[in-house]
Structure formats: structure tokens, C-alpha cells
C-alpha positions, 0 to 999 in steps of 0.5 A, a space after each residue: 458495480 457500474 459506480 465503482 468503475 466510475 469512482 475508480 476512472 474518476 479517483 484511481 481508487 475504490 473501497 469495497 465495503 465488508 468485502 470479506 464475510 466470514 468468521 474464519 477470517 475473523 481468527 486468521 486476521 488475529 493469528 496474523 497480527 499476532 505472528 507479525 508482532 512476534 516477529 517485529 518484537 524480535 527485530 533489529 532495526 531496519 530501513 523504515 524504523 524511523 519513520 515508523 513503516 517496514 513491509 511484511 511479507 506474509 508468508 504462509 498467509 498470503 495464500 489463505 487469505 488471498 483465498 478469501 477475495 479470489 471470488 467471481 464477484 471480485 475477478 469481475 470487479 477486478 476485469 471491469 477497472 483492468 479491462 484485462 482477464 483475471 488470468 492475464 496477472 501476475 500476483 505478488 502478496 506483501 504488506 505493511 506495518 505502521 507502527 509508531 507515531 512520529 512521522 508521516 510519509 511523503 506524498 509519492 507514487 508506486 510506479 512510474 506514471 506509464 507502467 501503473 500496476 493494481 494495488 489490492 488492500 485486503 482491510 485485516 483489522 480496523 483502520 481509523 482516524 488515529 493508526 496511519 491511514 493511507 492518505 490519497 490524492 483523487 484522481 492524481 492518476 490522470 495526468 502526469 504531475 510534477 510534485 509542486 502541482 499535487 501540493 494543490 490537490 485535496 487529500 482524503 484519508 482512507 478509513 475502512 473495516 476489517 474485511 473492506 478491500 481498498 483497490 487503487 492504481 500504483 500511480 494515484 499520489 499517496 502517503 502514508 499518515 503517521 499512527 498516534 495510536 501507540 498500537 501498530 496497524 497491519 496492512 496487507 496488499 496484493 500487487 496484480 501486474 501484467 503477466 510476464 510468462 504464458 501463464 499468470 502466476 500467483 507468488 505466494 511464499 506458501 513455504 516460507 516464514 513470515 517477514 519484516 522487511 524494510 520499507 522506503 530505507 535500507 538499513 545500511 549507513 547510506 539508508 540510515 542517512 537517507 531516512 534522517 533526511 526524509 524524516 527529521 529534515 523533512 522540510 529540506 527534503 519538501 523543498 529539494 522535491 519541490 524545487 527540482 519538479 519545478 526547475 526539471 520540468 519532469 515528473 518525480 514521485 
């Protein structure tokens, strides 16, 4: 455990390997997907379509599978990086749906550099070379960087197993890779922010529906726009990001 702290202070992430060793996950990793694609085979489109990346929300899921991580072993590791009680989180469960091959996303943040959150990966099927892993920046979560500083910086893509748990920090610099695989790939992810009543809680939508939902884009005209900016001239949208982090002096994600 002493090394994962020390690869998570030094990365901003860790990847727990066979995290989850369990035969009932096996068959909830399959009803998942398989539900997700019922519902993305019924879509219309939505902010993200283009680029080939919308977010889940897991519904009923997210409790079953949350129940799979949420060991001792886990709410240790998980107070070692925070330095904070298990107890002391607010949990929210979500997801994403990488599904086409066209387009990468830009490197980008989740947070604001200081208001960082602990994003949690639960790997529910096998994440490779082909199908849009997540591509970091190590240890970009250190310091506050203007976007033409990161253009600098080596990337690692994140290729992991089913049942692998990949922690990072909301301000480490990622993106998303584009999936040439033709069959799209299921993340799910669990947000533990700082609590905001007495109590952590954990909101998960236990009596609600599966879901799509956009991602970077809303489907709107404006949205629609924006998306077309950030993919088919995405070498405008580069130099707009690079120029402004340069003349600004300010930190963009």
C-alpha cells in the first residue's frame, strides 16, 4: 500500500490491479453493458455524439456495484491518498460511453486546480490499446499549469482489466482517446467529494432508470456548435487554448 501512496502523490493516479475477485461481478459487468446498449440503441442524438463520448448514469447499478469496491481494504487505501475518514465523502456513481472512432478528446481537468475531488474507476470490462483508453499527464496535478506548459509533458494511456480500479485526482490533465474498435466501451466512475451535510452520503439513483446523457455538449444549436468547434476544427480550438493560456497568464483546463 505504501507504493500506491507513493505513485498516487507522485502521478495523481493509481491503478489497482484485479481489484474485484468475484464471479457475480462477471455477470453484472455483462447485464450492465448489455442495458447500456439497449439504451444507447434508442437514442437520440446528444451532446457528446460527435465526438463519440456521452455520460451513464448507472441507475440501479451503481449501488450493486459500488457494493463490490466498498471493502476495508479499499476505505483504507482510499484514507491513505485523502488523509481524510471514509465517512467524510460525499459519493456520486456516473459513467461513460465511448463509442465511436473518430475523435479524441482534448487534454483537460475535472476541477478547478484548488477544489480537486477523487475520481474512482471501477474497470467493468477490458480497456485496451484499440477502445479509448484514458490518456493522463503524471504528476500534472502538482502545480498549476497553463495549457501551453502540458503540451510538453509525456502522456501514459491507461490500459486495465476488468475488475481493476483506476484512482486519480479531478485536477491530474487527461483526455479521453478516440475507440477504433467499432465496439464501445463502458467506464463507470464514482466521484468522492468533500461531504457537504453532517453525514457522507451516498447518491446513488437506486430507484431510478439507467441513462444516457450528454457529455462535454449540450444538444442544443449553441452545444451543437461548440462540439463542431471542438472536433472538426480541432486544431483552431488547439491554438485558441494555446494562445489564451499564453497571453492570460491564467490557468485553463
Amino acid at each position: 500500500m505504501t507504493e500506491d501512496i507513493i505513485n498516487f502523490e507522485k502521478d495523481g493516479f493509481i491503478i489497482l490491479r484485479n481489484f474485484i475477485k468475484d464471479e457475480d461481478f462477471d455477470s453484472l459487468c455483462e447485464k450492465l453493458k448489455k442495458d447500456v446498449l439497449q439504451e444507447f440503441n434508442k437514442l437520440d442524438k446528444k451532446g457528446g455524439s460527435l465526438m463519440g463520448n456521452l455520460n451513464i448514469s448507472p441507475g440501479t447499478y451503481s449501488k450493486k456495484i459500488f457494493e463490490k469496491i466498498n471493502t476495508e481494504k479499499f476505505k483504507k487505501i482510499m484514507n491513505c491518498i485523502s488523509k481524510k475518514n471514509f465517512s467524510s465523502f460525499d459519493i456520486v456513481s456516473g459513467g461513460n460511453l465511448n463509442f465511436q472512432y473518430q475523435y479524441n478528446q482534448h487534454f483537460h481537468t475535472d476541477s478547478k486546480f484548488d477544489n480537486s475531488f477523487l475520481i474512482v474507476n471501477v474497470v467493468t470490462e477490458d480497456i485496451f490499446e484499440t477502445n479509448g483508453p484514458l490518456e493522463v499527464l503524471p504528476g500534472t496535478q502538482k502545480e498549476k499549469l497553463p495549457y501551453w506548459r502540458i503540451i510538453f509533458k509525456k502522456s501514459q494511456k491507461i490500459l486495465a482489466k476488468k475488475g481493476d480500479l483506476i484512482i486519480r485526482t479531478s485536477n491530474l490533465w487527461h483526455r479521453g482517446t478516440k475507440n477504433i474498435s467499432k465496439n464501445p466501451r463502458l467506464l463507470l466512475a464514482y466521484t468522492f467529494k468533500e461531504r457537504i451535510g453532517e453525514k457522507g452520503k451516498l447518491e446513488f439513483e437506486e430507484n431510478k432508470d439507467l441513462k444516457i446523457l450528454n457529455n462535454l455538449f449540450k444538444s442544443n444549436v449553441r452545444g451543437t456548435l461548440k462540439e463542431n468547434f471542438y472536433t472538426r476544427l480541432s486544431y483552431l480550438y488547439k491554438s485558441f487554448r494555446l494562445l489564451r493560456s499564453i497571453f492570460t497568464k491564467k490557468h485553463f483546463h
